[in-house]
OpenMM code with the backbone's topology and positions (N, CA, C; nanometers):
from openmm import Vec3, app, unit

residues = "UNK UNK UNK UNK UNK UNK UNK UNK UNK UNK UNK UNK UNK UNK UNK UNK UNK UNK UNK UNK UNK UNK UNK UNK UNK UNK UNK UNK UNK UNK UNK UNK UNK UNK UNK UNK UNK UNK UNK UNK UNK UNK UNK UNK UNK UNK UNK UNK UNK UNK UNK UNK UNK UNK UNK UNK UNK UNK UNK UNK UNK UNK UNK UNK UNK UNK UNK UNK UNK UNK UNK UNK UNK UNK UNK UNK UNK UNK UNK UNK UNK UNK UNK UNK UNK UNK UNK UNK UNK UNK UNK UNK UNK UNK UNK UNK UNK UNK UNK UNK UNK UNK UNK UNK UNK UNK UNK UNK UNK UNK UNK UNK UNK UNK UNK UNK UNK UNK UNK UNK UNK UNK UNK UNK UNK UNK UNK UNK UNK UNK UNK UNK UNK UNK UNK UNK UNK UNK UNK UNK UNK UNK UNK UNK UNK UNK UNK UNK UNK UNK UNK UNK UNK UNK UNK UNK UNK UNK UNK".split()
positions = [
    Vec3(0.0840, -0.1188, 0.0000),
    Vec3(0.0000, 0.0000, 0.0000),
    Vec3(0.0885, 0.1252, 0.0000),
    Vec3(0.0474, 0.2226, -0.0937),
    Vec3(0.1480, 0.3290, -0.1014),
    Vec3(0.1302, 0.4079, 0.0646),
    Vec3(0.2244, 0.5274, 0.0695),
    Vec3(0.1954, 0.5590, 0.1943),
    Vec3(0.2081, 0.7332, 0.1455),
    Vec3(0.2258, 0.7762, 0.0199),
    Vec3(0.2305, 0.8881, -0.0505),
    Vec3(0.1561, 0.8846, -0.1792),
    Vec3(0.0633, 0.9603, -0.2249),
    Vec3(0.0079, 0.9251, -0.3238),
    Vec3(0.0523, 1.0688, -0.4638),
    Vec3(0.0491, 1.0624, -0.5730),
    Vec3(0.0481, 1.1879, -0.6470),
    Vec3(0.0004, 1.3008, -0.6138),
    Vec3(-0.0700, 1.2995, -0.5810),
    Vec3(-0.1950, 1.4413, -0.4955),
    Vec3(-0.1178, 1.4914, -0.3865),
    Vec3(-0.0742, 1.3727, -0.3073),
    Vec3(-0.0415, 1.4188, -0.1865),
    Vec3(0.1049, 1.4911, -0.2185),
    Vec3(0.2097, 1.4154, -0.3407),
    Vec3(0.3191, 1.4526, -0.3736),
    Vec3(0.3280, 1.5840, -0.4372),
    Vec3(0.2075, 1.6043, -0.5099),
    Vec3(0.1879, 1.7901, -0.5801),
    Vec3(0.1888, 1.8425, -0.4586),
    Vec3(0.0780, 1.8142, -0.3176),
    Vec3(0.0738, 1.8924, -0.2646),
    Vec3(0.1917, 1.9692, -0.1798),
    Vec3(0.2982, 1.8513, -0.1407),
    Vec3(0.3716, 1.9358, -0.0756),
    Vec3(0.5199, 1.9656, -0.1273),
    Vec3(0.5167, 1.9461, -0.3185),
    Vec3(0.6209, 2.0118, -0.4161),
    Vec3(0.5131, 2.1608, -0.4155),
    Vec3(0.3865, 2.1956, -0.4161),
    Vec3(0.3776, 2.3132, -0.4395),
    Vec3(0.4277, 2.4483, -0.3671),
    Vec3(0.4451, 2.5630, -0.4195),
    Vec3(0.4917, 2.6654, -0.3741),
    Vec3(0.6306, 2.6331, -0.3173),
    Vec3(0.7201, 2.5208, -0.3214),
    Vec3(0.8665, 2.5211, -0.3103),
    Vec3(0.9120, 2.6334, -0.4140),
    Vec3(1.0206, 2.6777, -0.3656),
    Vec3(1.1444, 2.7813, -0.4469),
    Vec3(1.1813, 2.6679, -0.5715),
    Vec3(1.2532, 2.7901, -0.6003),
    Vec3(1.3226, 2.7645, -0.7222),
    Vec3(1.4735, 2.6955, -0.6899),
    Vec3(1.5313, 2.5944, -0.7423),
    Vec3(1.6589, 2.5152, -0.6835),
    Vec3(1.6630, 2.4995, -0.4969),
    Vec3(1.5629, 2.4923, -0.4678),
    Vec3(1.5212, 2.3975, -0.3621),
    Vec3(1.3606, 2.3409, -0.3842),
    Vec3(1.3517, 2.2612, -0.4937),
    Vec3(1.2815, 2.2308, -0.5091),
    Vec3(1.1717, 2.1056, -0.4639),
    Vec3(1.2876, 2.0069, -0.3820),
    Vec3(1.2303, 1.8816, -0.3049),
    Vec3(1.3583, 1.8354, -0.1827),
    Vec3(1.2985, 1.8107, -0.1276),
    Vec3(1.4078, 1.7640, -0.0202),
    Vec3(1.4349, 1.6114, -0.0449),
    Vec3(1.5798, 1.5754, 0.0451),
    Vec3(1.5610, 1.4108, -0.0029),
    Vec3(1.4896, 1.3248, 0.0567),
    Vec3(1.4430, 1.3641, 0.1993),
    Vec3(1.3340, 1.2969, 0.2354),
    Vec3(1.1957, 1.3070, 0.1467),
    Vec3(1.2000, 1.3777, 0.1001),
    Vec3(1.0592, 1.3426, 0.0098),
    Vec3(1.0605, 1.3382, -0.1343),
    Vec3(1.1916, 1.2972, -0.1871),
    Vec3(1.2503, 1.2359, -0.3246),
    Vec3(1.2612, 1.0818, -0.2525),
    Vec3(1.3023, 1.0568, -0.1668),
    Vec3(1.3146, 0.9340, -0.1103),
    Vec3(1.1716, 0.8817, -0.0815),
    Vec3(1.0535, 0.9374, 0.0048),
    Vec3(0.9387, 0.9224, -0.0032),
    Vec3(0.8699, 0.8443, -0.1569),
    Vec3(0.8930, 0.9681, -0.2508),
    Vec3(0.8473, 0.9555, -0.3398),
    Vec3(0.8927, 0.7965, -0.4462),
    Vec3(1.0144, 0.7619, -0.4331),
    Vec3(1.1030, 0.6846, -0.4586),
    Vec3(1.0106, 0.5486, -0.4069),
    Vec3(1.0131, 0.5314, -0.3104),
    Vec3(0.9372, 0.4490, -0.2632),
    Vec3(0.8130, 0.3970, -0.2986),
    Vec3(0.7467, 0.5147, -0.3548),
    Vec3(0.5694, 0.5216, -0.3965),
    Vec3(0.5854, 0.4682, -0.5317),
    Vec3(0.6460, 0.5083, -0.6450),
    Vec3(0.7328, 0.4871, -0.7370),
    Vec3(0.6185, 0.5349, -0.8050),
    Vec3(0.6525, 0.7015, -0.7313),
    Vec3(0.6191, 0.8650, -0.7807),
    Vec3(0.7011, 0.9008, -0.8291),
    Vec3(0.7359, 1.0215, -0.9828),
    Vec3(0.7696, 1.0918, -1.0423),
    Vec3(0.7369, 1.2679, -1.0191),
    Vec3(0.8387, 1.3296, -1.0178),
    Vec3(0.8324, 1.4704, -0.9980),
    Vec3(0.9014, 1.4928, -1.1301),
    Vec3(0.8140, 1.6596, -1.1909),
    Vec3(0.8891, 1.6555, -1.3182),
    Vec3(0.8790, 1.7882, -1.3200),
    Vec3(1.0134, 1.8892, -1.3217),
    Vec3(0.9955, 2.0321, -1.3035),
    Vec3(1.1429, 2.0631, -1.3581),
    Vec3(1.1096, 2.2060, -1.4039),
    Vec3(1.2369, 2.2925, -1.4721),
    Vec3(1.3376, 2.3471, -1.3583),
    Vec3(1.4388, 2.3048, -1.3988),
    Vec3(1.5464, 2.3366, -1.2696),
    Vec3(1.6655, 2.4907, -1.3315),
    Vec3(1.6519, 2.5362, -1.4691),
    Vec3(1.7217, 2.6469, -1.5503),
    Vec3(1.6512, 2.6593, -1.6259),
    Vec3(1.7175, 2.7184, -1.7312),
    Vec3(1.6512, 2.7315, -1.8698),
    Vec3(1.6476, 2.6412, -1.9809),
    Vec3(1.7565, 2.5575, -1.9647),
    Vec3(1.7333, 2.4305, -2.0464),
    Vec3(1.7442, 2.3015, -1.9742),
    Vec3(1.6859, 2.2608, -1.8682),
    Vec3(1.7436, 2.2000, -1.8200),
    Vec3(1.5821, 2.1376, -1.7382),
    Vec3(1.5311, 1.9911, -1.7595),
    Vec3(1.4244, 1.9305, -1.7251),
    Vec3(1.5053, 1.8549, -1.5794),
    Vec3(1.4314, 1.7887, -1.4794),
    Vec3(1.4596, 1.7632, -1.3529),
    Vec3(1.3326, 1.6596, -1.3578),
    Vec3(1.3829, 1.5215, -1.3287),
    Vec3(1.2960, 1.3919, -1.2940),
    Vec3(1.3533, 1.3195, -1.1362),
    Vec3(1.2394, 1.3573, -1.0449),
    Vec3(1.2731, 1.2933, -0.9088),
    Vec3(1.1905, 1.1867, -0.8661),
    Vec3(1.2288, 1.1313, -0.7794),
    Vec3(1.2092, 1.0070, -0.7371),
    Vec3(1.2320, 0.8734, -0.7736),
    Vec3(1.0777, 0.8164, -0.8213),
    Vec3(1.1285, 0.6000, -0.8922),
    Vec3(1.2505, 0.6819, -0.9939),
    Vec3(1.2049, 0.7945, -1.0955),
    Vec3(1.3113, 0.8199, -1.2161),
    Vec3(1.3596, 0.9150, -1.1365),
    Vec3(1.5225, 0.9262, -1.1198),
    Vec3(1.6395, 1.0446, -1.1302),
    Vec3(1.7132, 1.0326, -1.2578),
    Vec3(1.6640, 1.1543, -1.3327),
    Vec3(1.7467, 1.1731, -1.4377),
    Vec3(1.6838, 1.3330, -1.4937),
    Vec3(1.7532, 1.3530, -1.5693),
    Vec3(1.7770, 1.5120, -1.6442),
    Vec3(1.7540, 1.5005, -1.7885),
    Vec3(1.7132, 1.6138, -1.8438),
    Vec3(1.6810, 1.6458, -2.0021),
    Vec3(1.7017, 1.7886, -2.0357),
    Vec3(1.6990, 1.7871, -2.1930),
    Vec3(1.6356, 1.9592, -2.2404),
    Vec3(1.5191, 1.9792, -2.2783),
    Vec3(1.5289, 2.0913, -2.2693),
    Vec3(1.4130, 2.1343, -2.2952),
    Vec3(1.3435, 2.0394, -2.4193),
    Vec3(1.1790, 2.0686, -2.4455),
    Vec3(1.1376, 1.9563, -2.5538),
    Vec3(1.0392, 1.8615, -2.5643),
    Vec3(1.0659, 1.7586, -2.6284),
    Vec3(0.9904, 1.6361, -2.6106),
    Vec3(1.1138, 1.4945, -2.5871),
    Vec3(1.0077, 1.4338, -2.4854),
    Vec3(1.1106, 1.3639, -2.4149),
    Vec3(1.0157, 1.2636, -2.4294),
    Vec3(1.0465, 1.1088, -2.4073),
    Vec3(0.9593, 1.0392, -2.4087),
    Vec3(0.9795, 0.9018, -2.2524),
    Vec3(0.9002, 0.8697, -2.2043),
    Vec3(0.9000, 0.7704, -2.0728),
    Vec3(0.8402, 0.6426, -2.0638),
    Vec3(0.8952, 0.5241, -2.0371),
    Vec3(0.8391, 0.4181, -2.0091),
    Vec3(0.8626, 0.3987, -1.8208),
    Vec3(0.8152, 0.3017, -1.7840),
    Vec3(0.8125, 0.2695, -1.6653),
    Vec3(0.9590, 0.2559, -1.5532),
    Vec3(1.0464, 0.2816, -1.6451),
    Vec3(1.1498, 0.2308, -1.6213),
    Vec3(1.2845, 0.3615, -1.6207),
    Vec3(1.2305, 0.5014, -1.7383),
    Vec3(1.2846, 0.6104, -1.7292),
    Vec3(1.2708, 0.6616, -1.8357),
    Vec3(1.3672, 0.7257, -1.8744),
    Vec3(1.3845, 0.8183, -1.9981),
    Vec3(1.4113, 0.7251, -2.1359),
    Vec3(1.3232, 0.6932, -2.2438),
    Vec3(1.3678, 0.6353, -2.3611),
    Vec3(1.4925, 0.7128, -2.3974),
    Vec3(1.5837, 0.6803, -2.4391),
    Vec3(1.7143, 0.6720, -2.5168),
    Vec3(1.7320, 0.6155, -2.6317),
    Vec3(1.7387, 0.6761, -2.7053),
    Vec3(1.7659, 0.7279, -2.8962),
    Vec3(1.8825, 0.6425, -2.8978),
    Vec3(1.9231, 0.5071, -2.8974),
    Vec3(2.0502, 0.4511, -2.9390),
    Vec3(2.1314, 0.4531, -3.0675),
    Vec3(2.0142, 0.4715, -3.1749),
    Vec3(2.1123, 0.5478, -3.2858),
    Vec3(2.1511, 0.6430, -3.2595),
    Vec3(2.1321, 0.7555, -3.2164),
    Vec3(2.1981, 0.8780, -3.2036),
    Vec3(2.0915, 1.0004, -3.2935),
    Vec3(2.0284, 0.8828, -3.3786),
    Vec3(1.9640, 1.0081, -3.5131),
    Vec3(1.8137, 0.9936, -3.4938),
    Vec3(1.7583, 1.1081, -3.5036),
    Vec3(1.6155, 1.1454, -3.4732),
    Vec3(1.5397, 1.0629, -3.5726),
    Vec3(1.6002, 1.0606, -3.6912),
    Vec3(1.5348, 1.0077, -3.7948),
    Vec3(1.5849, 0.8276, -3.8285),
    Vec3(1.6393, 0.7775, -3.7180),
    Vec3(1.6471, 0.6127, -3.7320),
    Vec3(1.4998, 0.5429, -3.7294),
    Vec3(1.4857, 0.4952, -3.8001),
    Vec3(1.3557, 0.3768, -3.8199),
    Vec3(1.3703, 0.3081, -3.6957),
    Vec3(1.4481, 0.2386, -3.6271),
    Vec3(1.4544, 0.2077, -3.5266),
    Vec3(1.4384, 0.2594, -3.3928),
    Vec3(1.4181, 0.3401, -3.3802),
    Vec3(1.4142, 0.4240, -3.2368),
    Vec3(1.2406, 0.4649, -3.3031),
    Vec3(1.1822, 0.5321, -3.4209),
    Vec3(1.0830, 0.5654, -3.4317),
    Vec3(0.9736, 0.4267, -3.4617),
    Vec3(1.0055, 0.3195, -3.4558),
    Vec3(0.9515, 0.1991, -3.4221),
    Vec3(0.9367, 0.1977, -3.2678),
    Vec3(1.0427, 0.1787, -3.2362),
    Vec3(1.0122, 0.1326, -3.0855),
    Vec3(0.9369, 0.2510, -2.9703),
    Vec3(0.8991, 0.3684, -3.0351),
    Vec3(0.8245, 0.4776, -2.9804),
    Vec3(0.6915, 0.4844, -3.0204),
    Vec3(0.6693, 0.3964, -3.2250),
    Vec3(0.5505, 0.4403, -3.2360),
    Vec3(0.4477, 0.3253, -3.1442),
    Vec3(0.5555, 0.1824, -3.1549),
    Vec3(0.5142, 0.0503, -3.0534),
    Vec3(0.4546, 0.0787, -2.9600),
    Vec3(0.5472, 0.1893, -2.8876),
    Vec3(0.5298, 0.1699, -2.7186),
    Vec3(0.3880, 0.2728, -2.6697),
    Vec3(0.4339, 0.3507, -2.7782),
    Vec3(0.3143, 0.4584, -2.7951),
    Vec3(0.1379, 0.4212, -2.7618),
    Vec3(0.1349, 0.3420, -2.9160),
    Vec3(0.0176, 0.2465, -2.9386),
    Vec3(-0.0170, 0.1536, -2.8088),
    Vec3(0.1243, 0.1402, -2.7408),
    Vec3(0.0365, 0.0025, -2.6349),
    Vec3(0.0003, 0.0910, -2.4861),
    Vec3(0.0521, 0.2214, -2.5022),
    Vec3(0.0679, 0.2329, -2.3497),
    Vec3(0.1664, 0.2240, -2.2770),
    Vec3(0.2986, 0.1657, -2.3005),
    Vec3(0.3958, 0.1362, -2.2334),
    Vec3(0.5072, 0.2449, -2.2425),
    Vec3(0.4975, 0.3358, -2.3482),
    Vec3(0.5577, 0.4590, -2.3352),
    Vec3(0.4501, 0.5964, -2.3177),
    Vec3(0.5327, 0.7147, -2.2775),
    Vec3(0.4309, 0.8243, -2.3158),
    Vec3(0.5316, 0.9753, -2.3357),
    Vec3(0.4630, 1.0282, -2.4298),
    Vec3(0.5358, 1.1700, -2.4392),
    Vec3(0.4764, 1.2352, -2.3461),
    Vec3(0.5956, 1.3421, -2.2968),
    Vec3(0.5790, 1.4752, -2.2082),
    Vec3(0.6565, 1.5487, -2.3195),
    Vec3(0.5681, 1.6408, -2.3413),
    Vec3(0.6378, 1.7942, -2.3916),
    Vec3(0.6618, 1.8485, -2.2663),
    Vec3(0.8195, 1.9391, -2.2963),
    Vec3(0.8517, 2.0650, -2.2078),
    Vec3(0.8552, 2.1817, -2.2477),
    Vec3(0.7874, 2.2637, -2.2111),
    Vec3(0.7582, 2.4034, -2.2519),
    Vec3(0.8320, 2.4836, -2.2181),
    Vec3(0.9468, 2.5437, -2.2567),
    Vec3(1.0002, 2.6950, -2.1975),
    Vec3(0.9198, 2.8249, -2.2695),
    Vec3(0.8914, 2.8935, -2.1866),
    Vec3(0.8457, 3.0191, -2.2055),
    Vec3(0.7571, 3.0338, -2.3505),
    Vec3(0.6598, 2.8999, -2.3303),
    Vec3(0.5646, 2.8960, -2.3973),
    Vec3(0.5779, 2.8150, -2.5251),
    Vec3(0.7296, 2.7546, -2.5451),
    Vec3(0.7468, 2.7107, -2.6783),
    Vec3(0.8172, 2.5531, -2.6747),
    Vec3(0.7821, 2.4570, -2.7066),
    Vec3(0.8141, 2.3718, -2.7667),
    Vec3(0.7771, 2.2749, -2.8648),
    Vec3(0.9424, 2.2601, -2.9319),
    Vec3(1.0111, 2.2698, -3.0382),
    Vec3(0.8863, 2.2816, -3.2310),
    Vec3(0.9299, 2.4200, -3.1450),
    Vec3(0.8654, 2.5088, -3.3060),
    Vec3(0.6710, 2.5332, -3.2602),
    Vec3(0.6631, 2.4686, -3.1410),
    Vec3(0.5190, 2.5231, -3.1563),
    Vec3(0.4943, 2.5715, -3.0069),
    Vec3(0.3865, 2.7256, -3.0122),
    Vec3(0.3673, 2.8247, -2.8862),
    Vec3(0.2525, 2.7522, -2.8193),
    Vec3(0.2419, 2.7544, -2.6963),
    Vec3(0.1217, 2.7053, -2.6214),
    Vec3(0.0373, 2.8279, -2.6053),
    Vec3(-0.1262, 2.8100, -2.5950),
    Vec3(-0.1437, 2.9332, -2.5587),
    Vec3(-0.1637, 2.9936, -2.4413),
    Vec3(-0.1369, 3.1476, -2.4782),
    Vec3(-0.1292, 3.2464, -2.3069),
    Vec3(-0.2755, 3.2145, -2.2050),
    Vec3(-0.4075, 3.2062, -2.3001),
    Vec3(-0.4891, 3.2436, -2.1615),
    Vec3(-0.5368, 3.0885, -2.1371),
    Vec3(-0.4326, 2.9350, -2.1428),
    Vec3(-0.4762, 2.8452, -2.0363),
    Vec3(-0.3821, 2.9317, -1.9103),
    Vec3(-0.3060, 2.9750, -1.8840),
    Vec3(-0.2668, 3.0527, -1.7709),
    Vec3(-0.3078, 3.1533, -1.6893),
    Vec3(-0.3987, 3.2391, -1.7465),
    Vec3(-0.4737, 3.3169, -1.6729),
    Vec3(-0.4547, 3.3045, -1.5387),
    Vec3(-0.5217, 3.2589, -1.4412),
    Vec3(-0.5453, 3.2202, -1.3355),
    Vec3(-0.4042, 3.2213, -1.2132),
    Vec3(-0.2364, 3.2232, -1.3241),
    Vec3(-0.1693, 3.1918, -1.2542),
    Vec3(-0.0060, 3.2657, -1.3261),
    Vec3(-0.0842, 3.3242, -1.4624),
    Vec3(0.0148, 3.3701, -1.5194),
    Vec3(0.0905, 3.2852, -1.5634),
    Vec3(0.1693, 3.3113, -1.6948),
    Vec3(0.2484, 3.2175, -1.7477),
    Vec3(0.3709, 3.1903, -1.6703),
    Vec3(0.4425, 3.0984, -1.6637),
    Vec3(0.5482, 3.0495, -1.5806),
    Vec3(0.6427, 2.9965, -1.7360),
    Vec3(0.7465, 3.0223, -1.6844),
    Vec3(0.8892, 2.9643, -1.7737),
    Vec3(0.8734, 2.8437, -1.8187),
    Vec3(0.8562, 2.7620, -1.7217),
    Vec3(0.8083, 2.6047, -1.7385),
    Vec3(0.7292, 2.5919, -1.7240),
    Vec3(0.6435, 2.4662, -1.8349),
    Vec3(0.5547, 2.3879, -1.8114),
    Vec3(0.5162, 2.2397, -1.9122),
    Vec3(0.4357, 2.1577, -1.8343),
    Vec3(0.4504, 2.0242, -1.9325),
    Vec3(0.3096, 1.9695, -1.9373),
    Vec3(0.3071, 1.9210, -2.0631),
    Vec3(0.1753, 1.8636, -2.1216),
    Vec3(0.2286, 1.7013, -2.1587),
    Vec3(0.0815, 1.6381, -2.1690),
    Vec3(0.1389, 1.4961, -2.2159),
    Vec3(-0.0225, 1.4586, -2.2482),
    Vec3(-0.0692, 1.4289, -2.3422),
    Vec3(-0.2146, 1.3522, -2.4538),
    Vec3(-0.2252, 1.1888, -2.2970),
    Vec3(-0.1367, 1.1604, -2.3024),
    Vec3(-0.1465, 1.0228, -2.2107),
    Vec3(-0.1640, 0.9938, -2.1293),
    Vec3(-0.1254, 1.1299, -2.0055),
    Vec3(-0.1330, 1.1429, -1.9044),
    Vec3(-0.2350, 1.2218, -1.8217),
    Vec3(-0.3448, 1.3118, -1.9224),
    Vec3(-0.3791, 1.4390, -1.9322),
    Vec3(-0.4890, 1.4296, -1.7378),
    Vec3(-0.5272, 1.2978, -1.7414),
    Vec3(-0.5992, 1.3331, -1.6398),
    Vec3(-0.5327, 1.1930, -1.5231),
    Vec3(-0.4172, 1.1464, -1.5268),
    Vec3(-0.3274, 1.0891, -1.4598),
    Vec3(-0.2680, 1.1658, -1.3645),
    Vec3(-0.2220, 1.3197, -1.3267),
    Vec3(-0.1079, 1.3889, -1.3268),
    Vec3(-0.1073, 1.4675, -1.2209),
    Vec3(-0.0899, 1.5072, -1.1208),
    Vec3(-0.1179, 1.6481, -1.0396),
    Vec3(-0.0399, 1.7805, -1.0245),
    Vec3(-0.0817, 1.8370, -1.0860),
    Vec3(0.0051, 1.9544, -1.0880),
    Vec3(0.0290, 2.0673, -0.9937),
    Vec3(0.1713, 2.1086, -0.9506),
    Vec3(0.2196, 2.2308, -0.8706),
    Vec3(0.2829, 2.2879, -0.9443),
    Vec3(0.3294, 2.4010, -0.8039),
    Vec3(0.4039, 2.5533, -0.8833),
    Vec3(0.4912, 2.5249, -0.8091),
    Vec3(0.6211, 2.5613, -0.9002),
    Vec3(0.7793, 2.6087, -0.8452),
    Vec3(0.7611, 2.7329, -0.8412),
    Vec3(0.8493, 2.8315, -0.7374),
    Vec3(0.8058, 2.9724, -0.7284),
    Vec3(0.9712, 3.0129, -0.7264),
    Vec3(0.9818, 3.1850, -0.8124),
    Vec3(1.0988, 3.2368, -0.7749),
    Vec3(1.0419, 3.3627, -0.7662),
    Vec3(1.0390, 3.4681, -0.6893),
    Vec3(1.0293, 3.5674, -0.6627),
    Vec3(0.9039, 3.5662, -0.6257),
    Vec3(0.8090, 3.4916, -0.5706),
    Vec3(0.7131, 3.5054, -0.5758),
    Vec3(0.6000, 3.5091, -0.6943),
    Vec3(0.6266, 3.4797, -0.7807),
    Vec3(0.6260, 3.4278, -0.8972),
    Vec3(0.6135, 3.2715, -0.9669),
    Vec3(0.4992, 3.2239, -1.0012),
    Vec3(0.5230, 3.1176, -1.1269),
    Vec3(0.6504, 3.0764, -1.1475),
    Vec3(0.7280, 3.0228, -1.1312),
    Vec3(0.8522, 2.9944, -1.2308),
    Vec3(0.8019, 2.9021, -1.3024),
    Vec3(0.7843, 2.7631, -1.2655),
    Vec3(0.7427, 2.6209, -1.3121),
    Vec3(0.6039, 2.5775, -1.2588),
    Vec3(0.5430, 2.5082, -1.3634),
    Vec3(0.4265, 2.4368, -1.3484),
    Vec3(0.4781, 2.3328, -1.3657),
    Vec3(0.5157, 2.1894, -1.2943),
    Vec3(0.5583, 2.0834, -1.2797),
    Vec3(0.4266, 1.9781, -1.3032),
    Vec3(0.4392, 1.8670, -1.2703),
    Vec3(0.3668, 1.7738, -1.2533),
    Vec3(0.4576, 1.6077, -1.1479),
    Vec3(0.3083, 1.5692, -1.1090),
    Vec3(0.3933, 1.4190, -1.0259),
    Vec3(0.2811, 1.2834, -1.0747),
    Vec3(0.3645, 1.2150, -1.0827),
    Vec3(0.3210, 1.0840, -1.1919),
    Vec3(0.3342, 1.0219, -1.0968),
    Vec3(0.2203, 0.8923, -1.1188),
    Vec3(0.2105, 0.7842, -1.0157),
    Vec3(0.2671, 0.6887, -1.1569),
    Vec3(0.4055, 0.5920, -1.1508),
    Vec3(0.4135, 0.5256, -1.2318),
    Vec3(0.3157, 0.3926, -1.2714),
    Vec3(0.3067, 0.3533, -1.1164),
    Vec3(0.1931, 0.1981, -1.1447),
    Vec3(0.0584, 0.2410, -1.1857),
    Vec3(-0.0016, 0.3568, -1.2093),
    Vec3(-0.1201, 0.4261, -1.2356),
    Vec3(-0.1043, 0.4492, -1.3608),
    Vec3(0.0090, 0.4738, -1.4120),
    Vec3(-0.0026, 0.5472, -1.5807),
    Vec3(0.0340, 0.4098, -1.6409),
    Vec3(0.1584, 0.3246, -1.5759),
    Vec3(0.1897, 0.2174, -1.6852),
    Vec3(0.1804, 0.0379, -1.5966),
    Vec3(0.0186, 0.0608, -1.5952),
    Vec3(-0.0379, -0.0399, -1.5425),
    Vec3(-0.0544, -0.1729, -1.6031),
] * unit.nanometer
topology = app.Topology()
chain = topology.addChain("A")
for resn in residues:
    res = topology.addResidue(resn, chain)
    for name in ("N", "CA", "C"):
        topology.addAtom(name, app.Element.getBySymbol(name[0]), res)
């Protein structure tokens, strides 16, 4: 039985600063739940805590249960890597997260008034797969939006 749930994990990543964003007791917590935290730590620079520790750029990134898919050709355009994404895609066993900096990723703008309510923030992430899986908080710098993050329950999304 978990003893931290996603909800509970947005709730107390919200309103953290900027580069103190989780403590290790509750990356370790989360670790345990085999919860995902997913928030902008610079300007190019994506931040995955807990079951996944690992880093990205800005973009589209793609996730199975296990972490970050990795492009082993090296080339965006290998048949092989775009097989084993459109596969994983179709079954469920992978999922895209777009990362948004300051409204843009790669080549396309999100729009300004889903923010209203909170003002646009530097970061933020969308995913078609996850859309009602996800709970979302705010990273804050100045009192301010910085990041709209999200926390993934892995056994919930890739069941």
């Amino acid at each position: 039985m978990k003893t931290l749930t996603r909800q509970q994990l947005a709730e107390r990543m919200n309103g953290n600063e900027c580069r103190d964003e989780i403590s290790d007791e509750l990356e370790t917590l989360a670790k345990e739940n085999n919860l995902v935290v997913i928030f902008g730590a610079s300007d190019d620079l994506v931040e995955l805590r807990g079951a996944i520790n690992d880093e990205c750029g800005a973009g589209i990134f793609y996730l199975d249960r296990n972490g970050l898919i990795q492009n082993e050709c090296g080339d965006e355009d290998c048949i092989y890597y775009r097989e084993k994404l459109e596969e994983g895609l179709k079954s469920g066993k992978i999922i895209e997260v777009k990362a948004w900096w300051c409204g843009e990723c790669e080549g396309e703008t999100l729009e300004d008034s889903i923010f209203d309510p909170i003002g646009k923030p530097n970061w933020c992430y969308t995913s078609i797969g996850i859309l009602l899986k996800h709970s979302p908080f705010r990273i804050m710098e100045d009192n301010e939006c910085y990041c709209l993050g999200m926390a993934i329950d892995l056994d919930e999304i890739f069941n």
